[in-house]
LOZA-317499 format. One record per atom (N, C-alpha, C, O, CB): residue in one letter; x, z negated, y negated. Coordinates in steps of 0.02 Angstrom, whole numbers, padded with zeros to 5 digits, always signed. Each point is the difference from the previous one (the first is absolute). Glycine has a CB too. Layout:
AXZY;...
***
This chain:
X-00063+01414-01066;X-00026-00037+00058;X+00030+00025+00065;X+00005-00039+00047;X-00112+00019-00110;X+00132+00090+00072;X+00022+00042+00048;X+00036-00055+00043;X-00018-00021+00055;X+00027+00140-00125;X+00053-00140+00028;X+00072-00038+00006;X-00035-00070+00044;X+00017-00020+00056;X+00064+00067-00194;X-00132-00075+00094;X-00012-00051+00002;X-00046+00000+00100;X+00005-00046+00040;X+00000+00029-00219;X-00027+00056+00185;X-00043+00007+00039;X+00042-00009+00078;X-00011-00035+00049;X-00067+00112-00147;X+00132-00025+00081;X+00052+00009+00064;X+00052-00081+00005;X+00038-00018+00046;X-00028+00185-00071;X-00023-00195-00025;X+00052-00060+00004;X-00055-00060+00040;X+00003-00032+00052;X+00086+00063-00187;X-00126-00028+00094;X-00081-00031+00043;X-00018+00016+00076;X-00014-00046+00039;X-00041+00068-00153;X+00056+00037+00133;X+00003+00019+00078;X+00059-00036+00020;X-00011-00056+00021;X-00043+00175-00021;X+00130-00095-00002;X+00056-00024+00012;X-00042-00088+00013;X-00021-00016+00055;X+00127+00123-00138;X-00111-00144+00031;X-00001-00063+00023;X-00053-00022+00051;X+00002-00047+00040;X+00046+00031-00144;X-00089+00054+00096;X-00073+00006+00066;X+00031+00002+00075;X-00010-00035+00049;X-00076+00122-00131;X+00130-00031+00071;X+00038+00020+00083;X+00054-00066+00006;X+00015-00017+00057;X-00011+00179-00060;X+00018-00190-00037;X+00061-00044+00030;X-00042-00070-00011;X+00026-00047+00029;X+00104+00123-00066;X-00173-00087+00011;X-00026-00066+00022;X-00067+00005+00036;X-00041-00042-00018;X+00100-00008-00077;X-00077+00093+00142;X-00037+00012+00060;X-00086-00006-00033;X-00044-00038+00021;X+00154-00019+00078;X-00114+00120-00168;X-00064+00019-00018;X+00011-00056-00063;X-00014+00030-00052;X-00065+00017+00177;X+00098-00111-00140;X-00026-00036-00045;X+00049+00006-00068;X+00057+00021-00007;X-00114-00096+00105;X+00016+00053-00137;X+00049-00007-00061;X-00023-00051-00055;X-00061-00006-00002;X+00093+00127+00021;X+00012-00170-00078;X-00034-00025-00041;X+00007+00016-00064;X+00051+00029-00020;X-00055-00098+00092;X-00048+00051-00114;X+00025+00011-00062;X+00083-00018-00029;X+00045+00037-00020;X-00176-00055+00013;X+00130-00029+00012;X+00068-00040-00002;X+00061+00038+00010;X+00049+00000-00037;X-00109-00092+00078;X+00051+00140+00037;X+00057+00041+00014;X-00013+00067-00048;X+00051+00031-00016;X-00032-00081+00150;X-00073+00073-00156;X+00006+00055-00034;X+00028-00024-00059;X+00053+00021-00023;X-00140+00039+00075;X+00051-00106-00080;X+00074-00015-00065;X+00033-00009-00023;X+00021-00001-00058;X-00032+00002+00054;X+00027-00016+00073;X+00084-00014+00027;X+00042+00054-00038;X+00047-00007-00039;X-00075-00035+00173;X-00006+00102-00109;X+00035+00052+00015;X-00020+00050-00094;X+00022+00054-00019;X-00038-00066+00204;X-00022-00029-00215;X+00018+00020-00062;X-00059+00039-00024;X-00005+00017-00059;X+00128-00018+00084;X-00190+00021+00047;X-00062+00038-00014;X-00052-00035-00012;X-00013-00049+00035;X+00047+00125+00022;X-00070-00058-00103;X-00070-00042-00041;X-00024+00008+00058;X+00001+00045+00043;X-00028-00023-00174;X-00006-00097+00122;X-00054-00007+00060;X-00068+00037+00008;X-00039+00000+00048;X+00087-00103-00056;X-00051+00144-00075;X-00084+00037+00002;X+00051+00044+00057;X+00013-00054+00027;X-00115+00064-00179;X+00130+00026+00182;X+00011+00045+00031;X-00029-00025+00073;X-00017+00042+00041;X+00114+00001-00125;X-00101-00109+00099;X-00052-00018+00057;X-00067-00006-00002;X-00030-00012+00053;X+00107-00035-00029;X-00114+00054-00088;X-00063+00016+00002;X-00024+00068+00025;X-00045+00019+00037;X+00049-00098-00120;X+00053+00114+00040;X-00008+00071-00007;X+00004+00018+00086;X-00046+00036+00019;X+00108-00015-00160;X-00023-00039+00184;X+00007+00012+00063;X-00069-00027+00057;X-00012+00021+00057;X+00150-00029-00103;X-00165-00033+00015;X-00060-00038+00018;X-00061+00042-00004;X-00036+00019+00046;X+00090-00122-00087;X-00061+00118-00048;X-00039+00040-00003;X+00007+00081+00042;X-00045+00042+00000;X+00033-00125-00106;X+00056+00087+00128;X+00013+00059+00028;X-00005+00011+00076;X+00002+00052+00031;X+00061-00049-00128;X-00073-00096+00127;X-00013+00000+00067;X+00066+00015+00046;X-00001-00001+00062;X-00121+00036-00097;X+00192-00017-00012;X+00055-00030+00048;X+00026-00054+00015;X+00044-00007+00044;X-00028+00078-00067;X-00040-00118-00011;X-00009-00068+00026;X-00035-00049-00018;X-00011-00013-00060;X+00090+00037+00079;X-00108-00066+00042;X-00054-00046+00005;X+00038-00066-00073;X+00061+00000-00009;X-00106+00032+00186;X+00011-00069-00210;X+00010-00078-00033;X-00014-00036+00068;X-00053+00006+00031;X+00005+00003-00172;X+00098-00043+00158;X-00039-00049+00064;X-00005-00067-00035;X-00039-00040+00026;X+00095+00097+00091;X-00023-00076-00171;X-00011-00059-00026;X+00025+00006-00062;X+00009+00055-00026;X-00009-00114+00122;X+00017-00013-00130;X+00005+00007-00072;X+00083+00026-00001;X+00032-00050+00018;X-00136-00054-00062;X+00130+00136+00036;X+00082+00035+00002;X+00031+00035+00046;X+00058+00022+00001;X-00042-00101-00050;X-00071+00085+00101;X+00031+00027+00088;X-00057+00065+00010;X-00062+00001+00000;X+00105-00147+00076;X+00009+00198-00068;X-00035+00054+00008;X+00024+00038+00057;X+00060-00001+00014;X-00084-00003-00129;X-00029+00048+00160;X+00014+00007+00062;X+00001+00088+00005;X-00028+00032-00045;X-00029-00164+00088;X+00092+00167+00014;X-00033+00062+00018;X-00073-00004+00052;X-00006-00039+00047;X+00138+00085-00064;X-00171-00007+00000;X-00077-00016+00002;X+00009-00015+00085;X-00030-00046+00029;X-00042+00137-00142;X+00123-00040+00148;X-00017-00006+00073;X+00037-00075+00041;X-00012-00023+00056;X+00007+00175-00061;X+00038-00169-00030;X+00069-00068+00008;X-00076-00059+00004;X-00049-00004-00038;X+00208+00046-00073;X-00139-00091+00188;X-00019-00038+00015;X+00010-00085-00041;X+00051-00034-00004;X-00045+00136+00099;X-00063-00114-00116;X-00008-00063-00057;X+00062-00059+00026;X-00020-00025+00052;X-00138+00042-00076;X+00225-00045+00004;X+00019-00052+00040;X-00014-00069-00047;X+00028-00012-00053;X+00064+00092+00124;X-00121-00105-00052;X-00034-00062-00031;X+00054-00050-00004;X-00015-00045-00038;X-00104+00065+00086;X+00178-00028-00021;X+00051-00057-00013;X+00025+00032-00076;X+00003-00033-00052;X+00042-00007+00197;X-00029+00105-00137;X+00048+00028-00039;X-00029-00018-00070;X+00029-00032-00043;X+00012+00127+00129;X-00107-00066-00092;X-00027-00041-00050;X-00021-00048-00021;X-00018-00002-00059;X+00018+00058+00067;X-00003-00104+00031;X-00012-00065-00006;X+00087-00039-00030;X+00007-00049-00036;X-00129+00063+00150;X+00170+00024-00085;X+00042-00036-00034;X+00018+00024-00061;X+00025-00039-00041;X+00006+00004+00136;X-00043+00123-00114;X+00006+00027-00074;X-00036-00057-00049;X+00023-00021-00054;X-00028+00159+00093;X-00064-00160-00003;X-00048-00028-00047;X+00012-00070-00020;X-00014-00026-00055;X-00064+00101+00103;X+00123-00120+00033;X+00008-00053-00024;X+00091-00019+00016;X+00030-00033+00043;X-00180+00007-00027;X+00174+00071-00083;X+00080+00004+00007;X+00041-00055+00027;X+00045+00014+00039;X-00056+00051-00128;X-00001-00134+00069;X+00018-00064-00001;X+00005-00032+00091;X+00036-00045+00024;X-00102+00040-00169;X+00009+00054+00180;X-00009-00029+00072;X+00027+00034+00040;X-00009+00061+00002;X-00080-00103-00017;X+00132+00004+00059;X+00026+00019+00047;X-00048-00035+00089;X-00024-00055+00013;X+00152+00065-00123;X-00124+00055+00153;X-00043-00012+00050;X+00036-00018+00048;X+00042+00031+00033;X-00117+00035-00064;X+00048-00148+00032;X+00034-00048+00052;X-00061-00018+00063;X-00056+00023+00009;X+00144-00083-00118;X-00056+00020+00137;X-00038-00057+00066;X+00007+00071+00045;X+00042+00043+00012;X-00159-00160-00071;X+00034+00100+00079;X-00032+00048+00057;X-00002+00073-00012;X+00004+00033+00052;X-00075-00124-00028;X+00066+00128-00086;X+00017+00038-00034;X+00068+00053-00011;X+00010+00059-00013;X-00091-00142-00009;X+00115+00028+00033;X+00077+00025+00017;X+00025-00001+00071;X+00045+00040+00016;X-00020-00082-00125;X-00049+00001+00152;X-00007+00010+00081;X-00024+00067+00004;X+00036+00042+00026;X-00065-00162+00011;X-00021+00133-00056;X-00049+00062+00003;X+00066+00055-00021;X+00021+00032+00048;X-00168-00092-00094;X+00173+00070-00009;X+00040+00042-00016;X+00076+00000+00024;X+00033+00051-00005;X-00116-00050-00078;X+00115-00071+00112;X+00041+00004+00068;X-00004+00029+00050;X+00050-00001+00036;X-00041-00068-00061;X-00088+00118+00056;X+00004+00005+00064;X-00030-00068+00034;X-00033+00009+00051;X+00135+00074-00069;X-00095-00139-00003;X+00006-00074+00057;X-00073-00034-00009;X+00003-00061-00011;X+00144+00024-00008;X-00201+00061+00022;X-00054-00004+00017;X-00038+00054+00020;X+00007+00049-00036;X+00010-00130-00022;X-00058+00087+00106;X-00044+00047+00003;X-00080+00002-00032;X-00044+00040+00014;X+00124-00036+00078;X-00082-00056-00137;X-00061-00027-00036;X+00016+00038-00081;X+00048-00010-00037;X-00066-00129+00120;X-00046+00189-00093;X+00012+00024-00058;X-00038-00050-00042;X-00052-00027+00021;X+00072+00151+00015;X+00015-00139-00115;X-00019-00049-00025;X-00076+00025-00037;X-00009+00058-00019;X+00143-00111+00014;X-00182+00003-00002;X-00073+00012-00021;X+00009-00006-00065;X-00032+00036-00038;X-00034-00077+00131;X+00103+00002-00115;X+00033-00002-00075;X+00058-00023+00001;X+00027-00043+00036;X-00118+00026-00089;X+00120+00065-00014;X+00076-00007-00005;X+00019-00078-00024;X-00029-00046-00028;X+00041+00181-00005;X+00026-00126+00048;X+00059-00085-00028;X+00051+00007-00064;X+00052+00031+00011;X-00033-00063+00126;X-00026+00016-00177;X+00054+00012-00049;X+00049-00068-00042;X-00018-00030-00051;X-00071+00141+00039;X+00123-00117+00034;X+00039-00045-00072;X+00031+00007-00046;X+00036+00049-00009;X-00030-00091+00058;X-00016-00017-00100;X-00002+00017-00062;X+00045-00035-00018;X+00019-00036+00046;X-00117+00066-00062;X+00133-00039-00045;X+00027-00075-00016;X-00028-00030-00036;X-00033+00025-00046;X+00117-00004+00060;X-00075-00098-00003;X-00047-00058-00038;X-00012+00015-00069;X+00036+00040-00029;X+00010-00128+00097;X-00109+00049-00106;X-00017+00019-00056;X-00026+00088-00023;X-00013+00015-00058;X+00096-00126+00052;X-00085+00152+00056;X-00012+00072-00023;X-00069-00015+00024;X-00021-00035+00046;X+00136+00121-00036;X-00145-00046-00057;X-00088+00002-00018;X-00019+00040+00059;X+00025+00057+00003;X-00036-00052-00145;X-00024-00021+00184;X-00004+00037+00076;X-00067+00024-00018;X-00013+00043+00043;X+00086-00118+00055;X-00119+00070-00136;X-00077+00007+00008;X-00007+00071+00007;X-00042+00026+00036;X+00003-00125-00105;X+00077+00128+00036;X-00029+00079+00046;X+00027+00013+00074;X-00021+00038+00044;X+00027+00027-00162;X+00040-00105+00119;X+00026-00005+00078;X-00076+00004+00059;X-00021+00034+00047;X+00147-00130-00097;X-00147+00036+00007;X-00058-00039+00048;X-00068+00049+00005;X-00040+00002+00047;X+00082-00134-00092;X-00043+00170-00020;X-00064+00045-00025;X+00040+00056+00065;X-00036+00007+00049;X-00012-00031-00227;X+00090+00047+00179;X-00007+00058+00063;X+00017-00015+00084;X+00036+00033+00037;X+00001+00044-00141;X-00078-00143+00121;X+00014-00039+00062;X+00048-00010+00010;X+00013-00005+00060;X-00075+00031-00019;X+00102-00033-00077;X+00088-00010+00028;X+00018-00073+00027;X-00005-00043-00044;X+00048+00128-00056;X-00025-00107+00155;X+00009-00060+00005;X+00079-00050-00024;X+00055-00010+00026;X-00152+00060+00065;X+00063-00069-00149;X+00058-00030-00055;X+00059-00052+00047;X-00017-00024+00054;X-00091+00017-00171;X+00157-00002+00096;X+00057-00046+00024;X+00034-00010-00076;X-00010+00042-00044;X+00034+00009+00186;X+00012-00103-00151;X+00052+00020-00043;X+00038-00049-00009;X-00030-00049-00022;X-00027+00122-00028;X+00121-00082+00059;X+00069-00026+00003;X+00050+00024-00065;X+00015+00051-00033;X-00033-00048+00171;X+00032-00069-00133;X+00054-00040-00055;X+00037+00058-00018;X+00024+00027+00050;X-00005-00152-00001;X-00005+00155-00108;X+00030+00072-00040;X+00091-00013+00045;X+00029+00050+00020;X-00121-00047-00194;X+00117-00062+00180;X+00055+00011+00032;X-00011+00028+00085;X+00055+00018+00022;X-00007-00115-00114;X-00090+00103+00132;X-00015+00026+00045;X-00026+00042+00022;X-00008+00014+00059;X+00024-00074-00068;X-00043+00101-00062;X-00037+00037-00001;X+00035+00073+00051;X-00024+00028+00050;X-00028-00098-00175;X+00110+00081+00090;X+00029+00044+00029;X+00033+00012+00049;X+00029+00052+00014;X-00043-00049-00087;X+00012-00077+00116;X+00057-00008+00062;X-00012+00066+00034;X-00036+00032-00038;X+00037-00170+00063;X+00012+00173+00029;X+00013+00040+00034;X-00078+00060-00038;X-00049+00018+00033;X+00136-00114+00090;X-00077+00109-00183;X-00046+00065-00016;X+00033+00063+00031;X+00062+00002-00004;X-00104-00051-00112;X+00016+00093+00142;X+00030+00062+00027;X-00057+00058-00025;X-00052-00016-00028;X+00121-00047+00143;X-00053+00126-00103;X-00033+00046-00008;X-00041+00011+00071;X+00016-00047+00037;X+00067+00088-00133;X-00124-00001+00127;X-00022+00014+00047;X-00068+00068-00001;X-00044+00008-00042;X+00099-00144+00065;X-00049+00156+00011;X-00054+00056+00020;X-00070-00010-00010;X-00011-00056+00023;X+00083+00080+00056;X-00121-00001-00101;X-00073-00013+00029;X-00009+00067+00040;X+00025+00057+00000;X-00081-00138-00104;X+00002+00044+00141;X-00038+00053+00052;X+00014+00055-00022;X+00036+00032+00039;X-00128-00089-00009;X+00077+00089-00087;X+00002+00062-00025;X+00067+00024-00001;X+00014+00060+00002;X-00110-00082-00063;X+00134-00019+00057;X+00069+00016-00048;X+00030-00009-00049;X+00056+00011-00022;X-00076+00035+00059;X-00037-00070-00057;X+00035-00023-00096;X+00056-00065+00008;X+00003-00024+00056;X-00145+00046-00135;X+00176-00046+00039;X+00037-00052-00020;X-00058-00057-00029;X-00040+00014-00044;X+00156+00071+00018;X-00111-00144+00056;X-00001-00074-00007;X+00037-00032+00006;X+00042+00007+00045;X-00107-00002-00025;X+00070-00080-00084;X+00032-00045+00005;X-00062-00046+00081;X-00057+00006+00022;X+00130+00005-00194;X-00024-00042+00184;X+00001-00049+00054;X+00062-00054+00029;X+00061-00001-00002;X-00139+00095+00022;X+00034-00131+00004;X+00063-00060+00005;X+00040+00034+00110;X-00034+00002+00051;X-00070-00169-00165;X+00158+00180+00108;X+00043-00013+00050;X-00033-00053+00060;X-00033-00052-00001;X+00130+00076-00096;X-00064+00026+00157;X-00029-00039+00051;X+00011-00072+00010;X-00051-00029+00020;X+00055+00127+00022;X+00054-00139-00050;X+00017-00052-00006;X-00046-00062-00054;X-00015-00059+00014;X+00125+00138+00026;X-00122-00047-00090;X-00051-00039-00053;X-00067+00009+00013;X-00038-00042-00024;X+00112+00056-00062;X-00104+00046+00130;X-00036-00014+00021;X-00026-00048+00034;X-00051-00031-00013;X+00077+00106-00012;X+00019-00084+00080;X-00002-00038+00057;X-00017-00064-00013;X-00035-00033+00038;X+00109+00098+00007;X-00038-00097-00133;X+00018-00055-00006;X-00075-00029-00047;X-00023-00056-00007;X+00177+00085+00024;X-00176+00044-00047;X-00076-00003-00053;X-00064-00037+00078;X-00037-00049+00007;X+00067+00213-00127;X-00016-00122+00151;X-00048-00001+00058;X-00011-00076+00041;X-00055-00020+00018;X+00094+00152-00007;X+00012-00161-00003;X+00007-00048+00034;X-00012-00082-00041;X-00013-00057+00018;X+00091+00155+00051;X-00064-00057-00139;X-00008-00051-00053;X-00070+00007-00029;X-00023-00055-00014;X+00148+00056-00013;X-00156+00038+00017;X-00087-00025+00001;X-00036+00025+00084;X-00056+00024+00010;X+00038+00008-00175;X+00056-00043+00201;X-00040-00037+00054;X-00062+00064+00025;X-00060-00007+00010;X+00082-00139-00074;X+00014+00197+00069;X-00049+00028+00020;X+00021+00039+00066;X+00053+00011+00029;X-00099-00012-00148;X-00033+00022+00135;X-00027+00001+00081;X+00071+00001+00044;X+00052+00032+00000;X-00177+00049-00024;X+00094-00138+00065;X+00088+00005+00048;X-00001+00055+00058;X+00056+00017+00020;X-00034-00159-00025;X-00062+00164+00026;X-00006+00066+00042;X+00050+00068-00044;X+00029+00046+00028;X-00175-00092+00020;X+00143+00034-00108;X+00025+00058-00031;X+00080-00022-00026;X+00049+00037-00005;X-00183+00009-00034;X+00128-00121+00025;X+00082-00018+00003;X+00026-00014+00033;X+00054-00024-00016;X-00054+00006-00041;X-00017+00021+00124;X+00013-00002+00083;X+00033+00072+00003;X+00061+00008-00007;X-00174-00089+00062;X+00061+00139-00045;X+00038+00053+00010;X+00038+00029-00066;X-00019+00058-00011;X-00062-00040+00108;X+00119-00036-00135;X+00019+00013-00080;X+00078+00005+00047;X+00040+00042+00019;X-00137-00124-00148;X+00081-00010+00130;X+00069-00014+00010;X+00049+00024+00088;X+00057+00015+00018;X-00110-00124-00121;X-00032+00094+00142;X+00060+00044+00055;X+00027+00090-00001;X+00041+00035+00029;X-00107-00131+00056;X+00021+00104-00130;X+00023+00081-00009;X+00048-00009-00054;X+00009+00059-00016;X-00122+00009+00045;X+00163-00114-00079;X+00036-00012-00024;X+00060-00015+00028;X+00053+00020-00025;X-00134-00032-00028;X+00077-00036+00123;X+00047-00030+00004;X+00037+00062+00044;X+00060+00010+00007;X-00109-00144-00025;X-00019+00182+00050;X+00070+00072+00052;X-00012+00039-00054;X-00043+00043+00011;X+00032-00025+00144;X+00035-00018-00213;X-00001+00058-00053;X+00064+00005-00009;X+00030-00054+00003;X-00132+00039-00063;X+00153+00088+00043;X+00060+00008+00023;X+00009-00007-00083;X+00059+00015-00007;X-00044+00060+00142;X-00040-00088-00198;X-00021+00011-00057;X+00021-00076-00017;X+00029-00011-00053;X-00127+00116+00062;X+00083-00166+00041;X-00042-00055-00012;X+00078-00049-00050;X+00051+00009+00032;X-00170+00000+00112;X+00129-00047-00201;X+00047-00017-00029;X-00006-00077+00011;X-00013-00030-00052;X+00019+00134-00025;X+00000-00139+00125;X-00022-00075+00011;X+00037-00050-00071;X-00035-00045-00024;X+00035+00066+00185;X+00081-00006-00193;X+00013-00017-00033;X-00037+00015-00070;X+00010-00044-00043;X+00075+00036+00128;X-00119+00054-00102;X-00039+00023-00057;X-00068-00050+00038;X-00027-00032-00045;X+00087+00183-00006;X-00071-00155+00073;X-00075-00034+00027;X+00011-00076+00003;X-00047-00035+00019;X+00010+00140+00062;X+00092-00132-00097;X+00010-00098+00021;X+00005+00012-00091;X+00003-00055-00027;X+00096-00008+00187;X-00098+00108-00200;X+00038-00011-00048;X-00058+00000-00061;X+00003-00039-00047;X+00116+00094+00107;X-00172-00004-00051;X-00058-00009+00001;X-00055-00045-00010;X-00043-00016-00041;X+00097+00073+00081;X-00030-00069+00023;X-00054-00093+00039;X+00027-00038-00048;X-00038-00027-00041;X+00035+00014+00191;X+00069+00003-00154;X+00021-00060-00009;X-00024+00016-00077;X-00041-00045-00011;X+00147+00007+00111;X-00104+00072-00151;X-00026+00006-00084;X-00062-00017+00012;X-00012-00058-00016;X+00076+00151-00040;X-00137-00042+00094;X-00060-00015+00022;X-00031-00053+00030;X-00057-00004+00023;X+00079+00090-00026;X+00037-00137+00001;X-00018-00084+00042;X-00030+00033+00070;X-00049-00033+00017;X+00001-00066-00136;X+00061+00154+00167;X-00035-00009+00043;X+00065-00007+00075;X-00012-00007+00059;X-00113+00075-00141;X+00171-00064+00058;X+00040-00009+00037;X+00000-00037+00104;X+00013+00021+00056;X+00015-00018-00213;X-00053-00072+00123;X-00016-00018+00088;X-00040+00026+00038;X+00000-00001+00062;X+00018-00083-00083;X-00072+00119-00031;X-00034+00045+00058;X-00004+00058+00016;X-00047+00022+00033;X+00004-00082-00044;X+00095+00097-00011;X+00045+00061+00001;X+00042-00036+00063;X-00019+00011+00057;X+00025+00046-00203;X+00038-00091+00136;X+00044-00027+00047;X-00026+00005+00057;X+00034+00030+00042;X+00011-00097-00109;X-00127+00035+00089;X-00031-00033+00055;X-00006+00073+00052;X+00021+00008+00057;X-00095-00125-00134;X+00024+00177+00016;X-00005+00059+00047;X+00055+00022+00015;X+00004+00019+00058;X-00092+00010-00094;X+00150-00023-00006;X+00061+00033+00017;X+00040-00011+00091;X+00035+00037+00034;X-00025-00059-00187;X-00044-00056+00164;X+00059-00033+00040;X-00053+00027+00059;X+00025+00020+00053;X+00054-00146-00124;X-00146+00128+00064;X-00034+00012+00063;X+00002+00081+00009;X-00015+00031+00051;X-00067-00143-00061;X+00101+00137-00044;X+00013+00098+00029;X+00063+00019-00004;X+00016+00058+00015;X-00117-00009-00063;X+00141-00087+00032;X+00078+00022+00001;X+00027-00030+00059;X+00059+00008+00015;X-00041-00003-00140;
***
């Protein structure tokens, strides 16, 4: 267990306290060796495969996306994790692709979306949570284009897009290209012409 124990810390320190079953057997060590660490109070079970150091702060995206692998955190959700809202979301946003069984989606408040499996992946990127961990999320540009296409609060796609359009980041050709797959194109166009 000695061996096993120090390879287990190792993965604690480089993925900021957390770890899953999955990565330990990755690495070739029986998973009783995370009970055994449990029972021993070097690390918390925070959920069903995600195990924490006791003092490491809970990040609720991180596991929410371990738990629901398939979702990627779009709309308002991904504004939120752009920086380009100052509204922390009350519940997360996730999409899925069509036909995937969302009901546990729905059982942990998640607010469901889900688009056609060829779109699924347009601009997926990696990105930060609060904490630090790695999330999938959709790119600022697909954001822009999720947001505008279910129509939500224009106060928040008001300031989205003017904090888009002086973004030194901002890819206008990745963003018409977008619209134009997402049918939202003319009204991408409309804000573009009044902030550009």
């Amino acid at each position: 267990m000695t061996d096993y124990r120090k390879i287990i810390n190792q993965m604690l320190s480089e993925n900021k306290g957390f770890v899953t079953a999955e990565q330990v057997s990755e690495y070739g060590i029986p998973r009783r060796c995370l009970s055994e660490l449990t029972e021993a109070g070097t690390v918390v079970r925070v959920d069903r495969g995600i195990y924490a150091l006791p003092e490491v702060w809970e990040d609720e995206m991180f596991i929410l996306q371990y738990r629901l692998s398939k979702g990627i955190f779009s709309h308002e959700t991904a504004l939120y994790l752009h920086s380009m809202t100052d509204r922390t979301p009350h519940r997360f946003t996730m999409t899925f692709p069509h036909g995937y069984n969302t009901g546990n989606a729905k059982k942990q408040n998640i607010i469901v979306k889900t688009v056609l499996p060829k779109l699924y992946e347009l601009g997926l990127i990696n990105v930060a949570s609060p904490a630090g961990h790695t999330l999938k999320a959709y790119d600022i540009e697909r954001t822009l284009c999720d947001i505008i296409k279910n129509k939500s609060d224009i106060q928040i796609i008001s300031q989205a897009m003017k904090d888009y359009a002086t973004s030194k980041h901002k890819d206008i050709s990745k963003l018409i290209g977008y619209a134009e797959q997402l049918r939202v194109k003319a009204k991408i166009l409309t804000y573009m012409e009044v902030l550009l």
